[in-house]
N, CA and C of each residue as an Amber inpcrd file, in Angstrom:
protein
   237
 -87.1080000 114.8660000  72.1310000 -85.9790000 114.0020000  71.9400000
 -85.8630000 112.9900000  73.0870000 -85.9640000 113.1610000  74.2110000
 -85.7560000 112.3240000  75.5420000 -86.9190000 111.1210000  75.3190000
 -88.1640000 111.8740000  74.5970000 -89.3150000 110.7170000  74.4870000
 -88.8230000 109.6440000  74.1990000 -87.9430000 109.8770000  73.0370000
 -87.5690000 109.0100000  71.5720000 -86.2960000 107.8040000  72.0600000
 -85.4750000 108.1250000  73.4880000 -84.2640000 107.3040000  73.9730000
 -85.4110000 106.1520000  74.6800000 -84.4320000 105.2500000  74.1860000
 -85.1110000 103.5620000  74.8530000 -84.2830000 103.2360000  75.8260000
 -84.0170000 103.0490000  76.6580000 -82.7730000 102.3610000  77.8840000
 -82.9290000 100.9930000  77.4670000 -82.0430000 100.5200000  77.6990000
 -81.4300000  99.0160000  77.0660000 -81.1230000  98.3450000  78.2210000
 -81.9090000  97.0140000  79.2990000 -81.4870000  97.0220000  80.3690000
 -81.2240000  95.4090000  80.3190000 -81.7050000  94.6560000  79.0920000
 -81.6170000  93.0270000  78.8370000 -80.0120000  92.5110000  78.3950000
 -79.7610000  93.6620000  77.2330000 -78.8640000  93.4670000  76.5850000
 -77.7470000  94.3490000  76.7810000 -76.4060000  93.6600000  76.7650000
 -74.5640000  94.1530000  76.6480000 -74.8570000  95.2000000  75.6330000
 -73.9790000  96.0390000  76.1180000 -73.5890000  96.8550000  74.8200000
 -73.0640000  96.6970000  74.1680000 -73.1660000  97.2140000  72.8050000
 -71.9600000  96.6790000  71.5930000 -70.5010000  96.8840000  71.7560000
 -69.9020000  96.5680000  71.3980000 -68.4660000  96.9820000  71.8110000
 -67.3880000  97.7200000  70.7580000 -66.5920000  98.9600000  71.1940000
 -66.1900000  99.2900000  70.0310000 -65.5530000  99.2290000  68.8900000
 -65.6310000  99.3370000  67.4030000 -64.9040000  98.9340000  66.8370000
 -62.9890000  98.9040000  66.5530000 -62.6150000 100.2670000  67.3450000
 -61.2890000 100.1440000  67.5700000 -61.2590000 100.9100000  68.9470000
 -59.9490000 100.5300000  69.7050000 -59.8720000 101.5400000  71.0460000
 -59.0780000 102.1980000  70.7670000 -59.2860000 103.0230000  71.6090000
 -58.0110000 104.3150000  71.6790000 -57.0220000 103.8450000  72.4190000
 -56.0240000 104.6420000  72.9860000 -54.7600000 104.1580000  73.7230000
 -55.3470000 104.9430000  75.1180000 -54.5790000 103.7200000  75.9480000
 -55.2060000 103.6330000  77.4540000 -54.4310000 104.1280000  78.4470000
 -52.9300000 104.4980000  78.2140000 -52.3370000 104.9350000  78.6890000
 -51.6860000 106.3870000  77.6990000 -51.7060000 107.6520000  77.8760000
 -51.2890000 108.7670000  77.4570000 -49.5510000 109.0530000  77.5050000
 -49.3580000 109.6120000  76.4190000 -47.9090000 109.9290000  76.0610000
 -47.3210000 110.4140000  76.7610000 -47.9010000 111.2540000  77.4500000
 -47.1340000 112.4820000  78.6700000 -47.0800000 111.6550000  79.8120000
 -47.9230000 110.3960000  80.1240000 -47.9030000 109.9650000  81.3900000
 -46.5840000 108.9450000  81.1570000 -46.5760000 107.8630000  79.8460000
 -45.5980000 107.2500000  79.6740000 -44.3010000 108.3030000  79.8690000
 -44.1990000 109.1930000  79.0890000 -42.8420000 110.2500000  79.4360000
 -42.3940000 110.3770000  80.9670000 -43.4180000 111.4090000  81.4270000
 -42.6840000 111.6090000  83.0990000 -42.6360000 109.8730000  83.9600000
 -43.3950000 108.8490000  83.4190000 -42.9860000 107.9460000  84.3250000
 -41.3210000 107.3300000  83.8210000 -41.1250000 107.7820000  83.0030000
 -39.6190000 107.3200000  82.5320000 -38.2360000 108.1420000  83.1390000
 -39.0620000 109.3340000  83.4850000 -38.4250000 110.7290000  84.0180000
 -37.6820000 110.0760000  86.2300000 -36.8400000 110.5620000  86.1570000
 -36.1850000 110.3840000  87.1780000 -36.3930000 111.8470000  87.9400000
 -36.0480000 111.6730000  89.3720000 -35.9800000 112.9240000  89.9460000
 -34.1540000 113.9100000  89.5180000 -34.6800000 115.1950000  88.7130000
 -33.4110000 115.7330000  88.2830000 -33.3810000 115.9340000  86.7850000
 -34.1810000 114.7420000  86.3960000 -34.3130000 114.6690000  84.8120000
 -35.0880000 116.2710000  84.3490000 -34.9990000 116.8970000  83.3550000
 -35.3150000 117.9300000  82.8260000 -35.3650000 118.1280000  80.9310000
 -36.5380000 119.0350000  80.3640000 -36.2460000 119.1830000  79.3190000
 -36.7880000 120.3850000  79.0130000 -36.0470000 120.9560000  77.7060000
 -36.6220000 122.0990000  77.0540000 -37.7280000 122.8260000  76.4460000
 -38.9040000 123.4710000  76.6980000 -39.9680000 123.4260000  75.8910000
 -39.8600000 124.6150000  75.3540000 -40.7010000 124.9230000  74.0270000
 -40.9590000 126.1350000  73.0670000 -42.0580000 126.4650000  74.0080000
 -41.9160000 127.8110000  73.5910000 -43.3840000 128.7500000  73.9370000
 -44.4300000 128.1460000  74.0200000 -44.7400000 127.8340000  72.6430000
 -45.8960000 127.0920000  71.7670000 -46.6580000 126.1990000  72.6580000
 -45.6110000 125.3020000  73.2250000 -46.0700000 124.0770000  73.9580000
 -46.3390000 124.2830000  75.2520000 -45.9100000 125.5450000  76.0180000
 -45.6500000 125.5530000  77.4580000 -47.3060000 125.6010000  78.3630000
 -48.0540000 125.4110000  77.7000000 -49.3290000 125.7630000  78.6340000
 -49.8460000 123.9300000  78.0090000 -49.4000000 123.3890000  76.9100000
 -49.6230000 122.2090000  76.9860000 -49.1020000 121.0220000  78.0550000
 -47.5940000 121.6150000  78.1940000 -46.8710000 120.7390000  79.4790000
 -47.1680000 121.0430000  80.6480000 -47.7590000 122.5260000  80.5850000
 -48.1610000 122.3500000  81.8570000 -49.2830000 121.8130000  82.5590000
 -50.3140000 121.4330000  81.6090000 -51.5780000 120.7680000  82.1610000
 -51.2170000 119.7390000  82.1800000 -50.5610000 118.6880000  80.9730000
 -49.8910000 117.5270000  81.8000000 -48.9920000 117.4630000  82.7400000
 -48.0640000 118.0160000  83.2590000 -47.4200000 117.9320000  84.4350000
 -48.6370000 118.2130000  85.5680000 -49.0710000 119.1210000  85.1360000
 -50.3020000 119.1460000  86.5960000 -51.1220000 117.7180000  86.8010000
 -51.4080000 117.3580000  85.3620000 -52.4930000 116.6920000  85.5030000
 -51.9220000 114.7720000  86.1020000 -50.6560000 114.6880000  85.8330000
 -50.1720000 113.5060000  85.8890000 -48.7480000 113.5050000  87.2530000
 -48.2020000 114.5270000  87.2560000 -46.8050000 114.7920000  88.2380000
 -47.8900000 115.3160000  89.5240000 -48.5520000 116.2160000  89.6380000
 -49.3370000 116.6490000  90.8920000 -48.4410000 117.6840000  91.5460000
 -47.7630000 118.6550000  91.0630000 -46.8740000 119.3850000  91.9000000
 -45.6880000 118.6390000  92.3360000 -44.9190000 117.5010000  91.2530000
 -43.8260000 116.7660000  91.3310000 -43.1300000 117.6530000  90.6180000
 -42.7300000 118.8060000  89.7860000 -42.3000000 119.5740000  88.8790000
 -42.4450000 120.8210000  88.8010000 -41.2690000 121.5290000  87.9090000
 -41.3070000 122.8300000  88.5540000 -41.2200000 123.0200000  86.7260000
 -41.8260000 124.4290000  86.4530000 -41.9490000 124.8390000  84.9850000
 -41.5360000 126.1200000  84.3550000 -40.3570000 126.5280000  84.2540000
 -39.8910000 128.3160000  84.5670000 -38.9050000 128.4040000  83.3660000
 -39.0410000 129.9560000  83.1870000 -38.5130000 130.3600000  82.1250000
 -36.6550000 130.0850000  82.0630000 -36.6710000 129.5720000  81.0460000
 -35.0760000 129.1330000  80.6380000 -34.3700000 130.5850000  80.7870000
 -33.0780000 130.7290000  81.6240000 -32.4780000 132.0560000  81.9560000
 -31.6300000 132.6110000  81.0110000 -31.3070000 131.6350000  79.7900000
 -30.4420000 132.3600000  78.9560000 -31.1060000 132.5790000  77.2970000
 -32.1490000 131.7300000  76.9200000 -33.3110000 131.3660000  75.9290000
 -34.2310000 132.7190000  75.9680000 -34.7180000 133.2030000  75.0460000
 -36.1430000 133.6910000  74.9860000 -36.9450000 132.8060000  74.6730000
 -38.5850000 132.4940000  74.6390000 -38.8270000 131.8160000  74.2330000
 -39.3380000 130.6340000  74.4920000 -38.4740000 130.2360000  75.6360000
 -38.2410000 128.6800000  75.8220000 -38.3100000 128.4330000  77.8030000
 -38.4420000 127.4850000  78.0520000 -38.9820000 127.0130000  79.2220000
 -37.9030000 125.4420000  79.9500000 -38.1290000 125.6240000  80.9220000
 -36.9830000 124.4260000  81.6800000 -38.3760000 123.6510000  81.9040000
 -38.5170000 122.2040000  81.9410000 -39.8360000 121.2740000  82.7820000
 -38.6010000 120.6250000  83.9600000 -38.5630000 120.5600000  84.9730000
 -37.7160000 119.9430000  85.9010000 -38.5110000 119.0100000  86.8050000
 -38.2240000 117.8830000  86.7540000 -38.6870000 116.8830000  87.6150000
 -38.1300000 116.7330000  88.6220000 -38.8970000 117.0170000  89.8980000
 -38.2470000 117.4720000  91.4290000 -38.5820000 116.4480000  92.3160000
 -39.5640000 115.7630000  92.5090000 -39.8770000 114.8240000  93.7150000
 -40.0480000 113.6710000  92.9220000
């Protein structure tokens, strides 16, 4: 298979026919988010918010079980 790849070094590459979105939903969200701002998450979602908060806040946020909810989760935006 490696025989069979040509490198292309004259010519641009084609360009794609549609793009994706360049900025992500979770990043638009917490940048709208104030320090204090907070919301509720389901179970379901809680290992999803948390890779975006990791991946976009950096340890700006704290992620812990709601004290009166089963179930459910606080996201708190701290710094």
């Amino acid at each position: 298979m490696i025989m069979s790849i040509k490198i292309q070094r004259t010519q641009t590459a084609p360009r794609p026919s549609h793009r994706s979105r360049r900025t992500s939903q979770w990043r638009e969200l917490f940048n709208t988010m104030k320090v204090g701002d907070w919301f509720v998450v389901d179970k379901q979602f809680y290992s999803r918010v948390g890779n975006a908060g990791q991946l976009y806040l950096k340890g700006k946020y704290s992620l812990y079980k709601h004290p009166e909810q089963n179930d459910q989760y606080i996201f708190l935006r701290q710094k």
